[in-house]
C-alpha positions in Angstrom: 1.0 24.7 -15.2 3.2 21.6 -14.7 1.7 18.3 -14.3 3.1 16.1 -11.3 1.0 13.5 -12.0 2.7 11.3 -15.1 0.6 8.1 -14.5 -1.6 6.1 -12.9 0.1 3.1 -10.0 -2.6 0.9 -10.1 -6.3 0.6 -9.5 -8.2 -1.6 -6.9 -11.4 -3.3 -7.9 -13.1 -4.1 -4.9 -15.5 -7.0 -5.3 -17.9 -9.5 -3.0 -16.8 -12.7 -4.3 -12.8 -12.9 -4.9 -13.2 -16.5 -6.6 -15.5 -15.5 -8.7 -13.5 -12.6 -9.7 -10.3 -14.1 -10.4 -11.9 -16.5 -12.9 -13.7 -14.0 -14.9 -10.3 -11.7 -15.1 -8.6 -15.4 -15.8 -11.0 -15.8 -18.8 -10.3 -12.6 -20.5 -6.9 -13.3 -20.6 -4.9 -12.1 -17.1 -2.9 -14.5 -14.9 -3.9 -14.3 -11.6 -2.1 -15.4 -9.0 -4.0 -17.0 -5.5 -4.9 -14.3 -3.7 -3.2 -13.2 -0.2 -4.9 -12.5 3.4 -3.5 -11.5 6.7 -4.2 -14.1 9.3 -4.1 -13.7 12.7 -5.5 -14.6 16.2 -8.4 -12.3 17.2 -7.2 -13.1 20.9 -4.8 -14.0 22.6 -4.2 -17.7 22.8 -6.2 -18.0 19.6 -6.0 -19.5 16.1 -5.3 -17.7 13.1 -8.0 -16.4 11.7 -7.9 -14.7 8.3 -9.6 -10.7 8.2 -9.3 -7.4 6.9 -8.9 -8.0 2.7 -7.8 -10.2 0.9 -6.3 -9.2 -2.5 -4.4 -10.9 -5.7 -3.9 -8.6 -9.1 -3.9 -8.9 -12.7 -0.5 -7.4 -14.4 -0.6 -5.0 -17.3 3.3 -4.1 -18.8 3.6 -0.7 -16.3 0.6 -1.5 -13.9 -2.0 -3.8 -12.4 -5.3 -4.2 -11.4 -5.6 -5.0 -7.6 -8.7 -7.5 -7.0 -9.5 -7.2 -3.2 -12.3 -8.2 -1.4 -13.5 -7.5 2.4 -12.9 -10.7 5.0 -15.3 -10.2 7.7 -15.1 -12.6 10.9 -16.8 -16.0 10.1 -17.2 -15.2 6.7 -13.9 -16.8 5.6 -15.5 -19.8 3.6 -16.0 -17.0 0.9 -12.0 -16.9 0.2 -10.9 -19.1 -2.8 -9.5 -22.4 -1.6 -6.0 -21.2 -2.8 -6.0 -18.5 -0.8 -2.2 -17.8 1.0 -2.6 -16.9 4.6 0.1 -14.2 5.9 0.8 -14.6 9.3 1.3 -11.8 11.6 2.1 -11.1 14.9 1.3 -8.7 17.5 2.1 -8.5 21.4 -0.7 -9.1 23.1 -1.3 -5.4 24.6 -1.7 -4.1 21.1 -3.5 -7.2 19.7 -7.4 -6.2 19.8 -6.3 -2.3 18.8 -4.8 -3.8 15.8 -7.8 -5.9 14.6 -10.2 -3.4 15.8 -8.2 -1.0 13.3 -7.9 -3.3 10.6 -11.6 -4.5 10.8 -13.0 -0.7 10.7 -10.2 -0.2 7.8 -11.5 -3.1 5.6 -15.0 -1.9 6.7 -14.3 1.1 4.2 -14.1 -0.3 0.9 -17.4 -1.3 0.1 
């Protein structure tokens, strides 16, 4: 039987503390880059706020290893001060589907 599968994309390490994280993968050796996190208001008329996950990676030569963590609302103090915020947008009819979606996604990887 044939074998579709030839190798492995990457692999997500899903931790509680992303800072803490990133400097233990930093000491063995990796560069990692400041980790990313969609920000966005939670209302209309709102500020930014980041949620969902926030994620950076370590690189192997064909691969990496994803380091993502779960943002939950006022818990944002937990995200490394070099965190980059990623704007988005949504019209304001779809707005609280798309964080109510996004929230119960993150919600999953624990």
């Amino acid at each position: 039987m044939p074998h579709d599968t030839t190798r492995l994309h990457h692999v997500g390490h899903i931790v509680e503390d992303l800072a803490e994280a990133s400097a233990l993968y930093g000491r063995l050796g990796f560069v990692v880059p400041p980790p990313s996190c969609p920000a966005m208001p939670r209302s209309e008329g709102g500020a930014p706020e980041p949620f969902g996950a926030a994620n950076t990676h370590a690189d192997f030569p064909d691969s990496f290893l994803e380091l993502a963590t779960r943002v939950k609302a006022g818990d944002t103090a937990r995200l490394p001060a070099d965190t980059r915020l990623v704007p988005l947008e949504a019209p304001a009819e779809v707005l609280p589907l798309l964080v109510e979606r996004i929230g119960e996604t993150s919600a999953n990887s624990r």
